[in-house]
C-alpha positions in Angstrom: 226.1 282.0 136.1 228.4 280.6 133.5 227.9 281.4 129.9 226.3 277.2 128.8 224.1 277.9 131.8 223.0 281.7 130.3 222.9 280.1 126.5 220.6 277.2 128.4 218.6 279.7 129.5 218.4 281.9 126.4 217.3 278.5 124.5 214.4 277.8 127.0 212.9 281.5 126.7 213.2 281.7 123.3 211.5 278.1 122.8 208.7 279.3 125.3 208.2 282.5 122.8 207.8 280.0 120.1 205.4 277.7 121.7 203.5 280.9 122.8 203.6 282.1 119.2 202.4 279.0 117.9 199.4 279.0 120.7 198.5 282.4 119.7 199.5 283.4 123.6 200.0 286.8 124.0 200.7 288.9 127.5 197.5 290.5 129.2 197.4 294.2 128.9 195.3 297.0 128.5 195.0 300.0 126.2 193.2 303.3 125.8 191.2 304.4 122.4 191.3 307.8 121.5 189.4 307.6 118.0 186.7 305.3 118.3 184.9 305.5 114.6 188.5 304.4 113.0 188.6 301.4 115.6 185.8 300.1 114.7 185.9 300.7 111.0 189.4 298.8 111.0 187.8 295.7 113.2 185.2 295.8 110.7 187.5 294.7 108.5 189.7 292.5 110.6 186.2 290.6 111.3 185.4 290.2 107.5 188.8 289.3 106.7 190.7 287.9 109.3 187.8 285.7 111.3 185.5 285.4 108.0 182.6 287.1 110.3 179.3 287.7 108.0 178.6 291.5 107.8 175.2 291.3 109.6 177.2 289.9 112.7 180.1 291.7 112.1 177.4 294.9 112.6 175.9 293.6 115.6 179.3 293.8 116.9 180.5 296.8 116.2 177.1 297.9 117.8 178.3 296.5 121.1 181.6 297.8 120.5 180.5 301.5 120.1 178.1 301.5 123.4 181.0 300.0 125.6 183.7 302.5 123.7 181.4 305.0 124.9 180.7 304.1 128.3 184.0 303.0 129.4 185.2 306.3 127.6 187.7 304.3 125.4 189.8 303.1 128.9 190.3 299.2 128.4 190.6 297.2 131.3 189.2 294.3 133.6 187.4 297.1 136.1 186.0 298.8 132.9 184.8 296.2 131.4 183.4 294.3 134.5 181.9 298.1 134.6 179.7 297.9 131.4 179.1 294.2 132.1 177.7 295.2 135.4 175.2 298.2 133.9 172.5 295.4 132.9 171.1 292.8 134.6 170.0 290.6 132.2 172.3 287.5 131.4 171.3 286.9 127.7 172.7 290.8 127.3 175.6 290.2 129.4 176.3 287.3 127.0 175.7 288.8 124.0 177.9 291.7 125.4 180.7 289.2 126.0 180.5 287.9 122.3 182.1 290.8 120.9 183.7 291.8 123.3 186.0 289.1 122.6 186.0 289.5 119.3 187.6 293.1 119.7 189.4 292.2 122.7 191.1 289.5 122.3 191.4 288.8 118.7 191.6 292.5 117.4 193.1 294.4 120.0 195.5 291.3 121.2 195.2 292.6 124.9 195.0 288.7 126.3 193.2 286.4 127.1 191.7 287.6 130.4 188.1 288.7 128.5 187.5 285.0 128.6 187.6 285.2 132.5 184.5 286.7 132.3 181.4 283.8 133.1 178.2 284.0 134.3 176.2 280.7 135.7 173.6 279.4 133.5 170.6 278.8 135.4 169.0 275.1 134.5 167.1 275.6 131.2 163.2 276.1 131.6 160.9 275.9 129.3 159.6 278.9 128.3 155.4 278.9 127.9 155.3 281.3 124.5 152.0 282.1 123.4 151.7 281.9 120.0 149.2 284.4 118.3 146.3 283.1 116.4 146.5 284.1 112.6 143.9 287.0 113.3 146.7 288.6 115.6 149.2 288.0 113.5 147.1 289.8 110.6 146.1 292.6 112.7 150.1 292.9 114.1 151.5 293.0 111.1 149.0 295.9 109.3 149.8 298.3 112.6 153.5 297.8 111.3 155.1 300.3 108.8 154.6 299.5 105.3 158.3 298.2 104.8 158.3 296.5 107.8 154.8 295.1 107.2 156.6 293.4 103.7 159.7 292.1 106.2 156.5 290.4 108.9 155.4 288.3 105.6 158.5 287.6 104.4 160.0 286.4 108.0 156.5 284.9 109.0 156.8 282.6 105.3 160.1 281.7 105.0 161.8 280.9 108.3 164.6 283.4 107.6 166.4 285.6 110.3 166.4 289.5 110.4 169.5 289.7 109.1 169.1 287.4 106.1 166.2 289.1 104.7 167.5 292.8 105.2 170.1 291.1 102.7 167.9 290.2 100.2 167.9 291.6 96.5 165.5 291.5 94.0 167.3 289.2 91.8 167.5 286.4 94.1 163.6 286.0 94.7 161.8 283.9 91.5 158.5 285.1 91.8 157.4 282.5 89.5 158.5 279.6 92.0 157.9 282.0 95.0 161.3 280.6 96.2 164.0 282.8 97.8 167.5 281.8 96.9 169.5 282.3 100.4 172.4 280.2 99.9 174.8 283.2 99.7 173.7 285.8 101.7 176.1 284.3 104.4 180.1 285.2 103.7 181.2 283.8 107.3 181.1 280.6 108.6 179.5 281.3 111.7 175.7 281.0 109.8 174.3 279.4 106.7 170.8 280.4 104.8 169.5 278.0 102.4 166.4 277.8 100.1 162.8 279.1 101.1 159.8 280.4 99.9 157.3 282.6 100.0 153.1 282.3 99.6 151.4 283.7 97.0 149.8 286.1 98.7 152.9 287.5 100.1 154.6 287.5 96.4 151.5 289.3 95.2 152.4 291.7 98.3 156.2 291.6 97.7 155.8 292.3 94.3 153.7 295.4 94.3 156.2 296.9 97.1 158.8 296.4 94.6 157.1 298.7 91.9 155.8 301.3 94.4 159.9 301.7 95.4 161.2 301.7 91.9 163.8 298.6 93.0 165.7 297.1 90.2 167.2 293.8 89.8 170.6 294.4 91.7 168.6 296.6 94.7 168.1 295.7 98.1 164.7 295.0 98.8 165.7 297.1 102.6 167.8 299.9 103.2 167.7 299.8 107.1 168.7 298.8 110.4 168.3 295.7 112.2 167.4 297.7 115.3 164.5 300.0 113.6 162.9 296.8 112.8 163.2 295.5 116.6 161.9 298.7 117.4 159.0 298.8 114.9 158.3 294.8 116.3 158.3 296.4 119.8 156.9 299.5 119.2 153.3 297.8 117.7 153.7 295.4 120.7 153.1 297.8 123.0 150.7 299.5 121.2 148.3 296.4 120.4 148.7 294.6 123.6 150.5 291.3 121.0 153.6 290.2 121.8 155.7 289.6 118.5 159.0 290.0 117.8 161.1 288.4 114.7 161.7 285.4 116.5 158.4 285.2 117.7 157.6 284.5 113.7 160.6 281.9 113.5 159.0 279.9 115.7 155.3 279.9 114.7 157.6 279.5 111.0 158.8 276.0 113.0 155.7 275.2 114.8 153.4 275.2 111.5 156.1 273.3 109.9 155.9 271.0 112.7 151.7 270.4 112.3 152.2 270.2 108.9 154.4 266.7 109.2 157.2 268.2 107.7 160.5 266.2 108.9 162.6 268.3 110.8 165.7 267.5 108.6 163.7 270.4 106.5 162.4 272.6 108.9 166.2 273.1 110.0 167.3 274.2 106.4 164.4 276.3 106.3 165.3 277.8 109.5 169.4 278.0 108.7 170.1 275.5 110.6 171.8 273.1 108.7 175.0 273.5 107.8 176.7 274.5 103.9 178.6 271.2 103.6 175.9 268.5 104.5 173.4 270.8 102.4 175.4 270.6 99.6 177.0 267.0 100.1 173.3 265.6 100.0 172.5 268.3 97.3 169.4 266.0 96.1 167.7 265.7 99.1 168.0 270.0 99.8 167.3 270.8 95.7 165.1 273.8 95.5 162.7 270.6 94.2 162.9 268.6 96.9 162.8 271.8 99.2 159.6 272.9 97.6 157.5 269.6 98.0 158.0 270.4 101.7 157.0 273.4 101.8 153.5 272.8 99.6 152.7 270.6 103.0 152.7 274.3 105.2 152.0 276.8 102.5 148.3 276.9 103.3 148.9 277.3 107.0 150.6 280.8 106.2 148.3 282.4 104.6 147.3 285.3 106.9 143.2 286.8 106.8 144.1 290.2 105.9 140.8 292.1 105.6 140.1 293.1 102.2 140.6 296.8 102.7 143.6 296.2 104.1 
């Protein structure tokens, strides 16, 4: 080969590292992790940093992370991870597996792009038939419940909030005088948005006296615990009372009473954290805690729950 036709060559490679640099390409491979608590305290910071992940998903993740670190005994590969997919056979799990796993995989650990070779068919949507409890379940459900998670049922079953979102909340950001919960900036990623809520008066009278029995202050979080020990407390008194609820289970009837109440659904998706920051805050009038709160007075009444009155 004559040395123009080697410089031609040298020239074509090095423009093909440049356009794969530029499209973030980078060569499959695989890798071994030997200490898995510093891995997954370092992609707890690439998420927050790097992707701009919120912490509550950013913990989800690592919780995924840690279970297949530990099951795949830290060996990273296409067999090891088809492996762990492979262990359940549910497809939302398998999906929400494959969420973080890219995350780590690909974007953290740089191994490739073969994690995204990873599909599973969608079978045609059905409707789902969920039975919604009456508001006599719901009361009795939710006084079987722990007395911390109890004040987390009201709050969820009120405001339309997510799990996440109110194991976030402080005292500060709750006016108890307005019953409104200031959510806008729970959410540092962009991946979810929380907006303005509220709460009933009979869950501020609740809310209120949990506060003093705990000793919070202004700055404290209302919660100090997992996401999971309030799926298992949810599952736990489902199995014990024979009525099915789960935190989403209160998101919707959250929806669904918004629905019979006539409230537009423009509302019921900032409520729910549906709506995104910028068209929240570009039409800043029409999502004002004031304009927000003459919605909710149309649904307020609906979620009011008949506790007994030794309860």
């Amino acid at each position: 080969m004559s040395g123009q036709s080697e410089e031609k060559l040298d020239q074509i490679i090095e423009d093909l590292d440049q356009i794969k640099k530029a499209l973030k390409i980078v060569p499959d491979r695989q890798t071994t992790i030997t200490n898995f608590e510093d891995s997954l305290e370092n992609y707890e910071i690439f998420a927050l940093d790097e992707l701009k992940i919120g912490q509550g998903t950013v913990d989800n993740q690592k919780s995924v992370i840690k279970s297949f670190l530990a099951h795949c005994n830290g060996q990273i590969n296409e067999q090891t991870v088809k492996a762990y997919l492979d262990s359940n056979e549910s497809k939302d799990w398998k999906t929400n597996q494959l969420k973080a796993l890219r995350r780590y995989l690909r974007d953290y650990l740089k191994l490739g792009r073969w994690i995204e070779d990873f599909r599973f068919s969608k079978k045609k949507a059905q409707l789902k038939k969920v039975k919604i409890p009456s508001d006599n379940e719901l009361a009795y459900f939710c006084s079987e419940l722990p007395y911390q998670i109890q004040i987390i049922f009201l709050i969820l079953h009120n405001s339309g909030l997510r799990v996440g979102e109110v194991l976030a909340l402080t005292v500060e950001i709750i006016d108890f005088e307005k019953n409104m919960i200031d959510a806008s900036d729970i959410h540092e990623g962009q991946t979810k948005s929380a907006w303005i809520s509220f709460i009933t008066p009979q869950t501020n009278e609740y809310l209120q006296s949990y506060i003093e029995s705990q000793s919070l202050y202004e700055e404290s979080k209302l919660f100090d615990f997992s996401y999971n020990y309030v799926q298992e407390s949810f599952k736990k008194v489902s199995e014990e009372t024979g009525i099915s609820i789960s935190p989403k289970t209160l998101r919707l009837i959250f929806t669904e009473k918004c629905t019979h109440a006539g409230i537009d659904e423009k509302y019921i998706n900032a409520f729910g954290g549906r709506t995104p920051k910028g068209i929240l805050r570009k039409h800043y009038t029409d999502y004002s805690p004031e304009s927000m709160r003459i919605q909710y007075n149309k649904v307020e009444d609906l979620l009011e729950l008949p506790f007994s009155q030794d309860e």
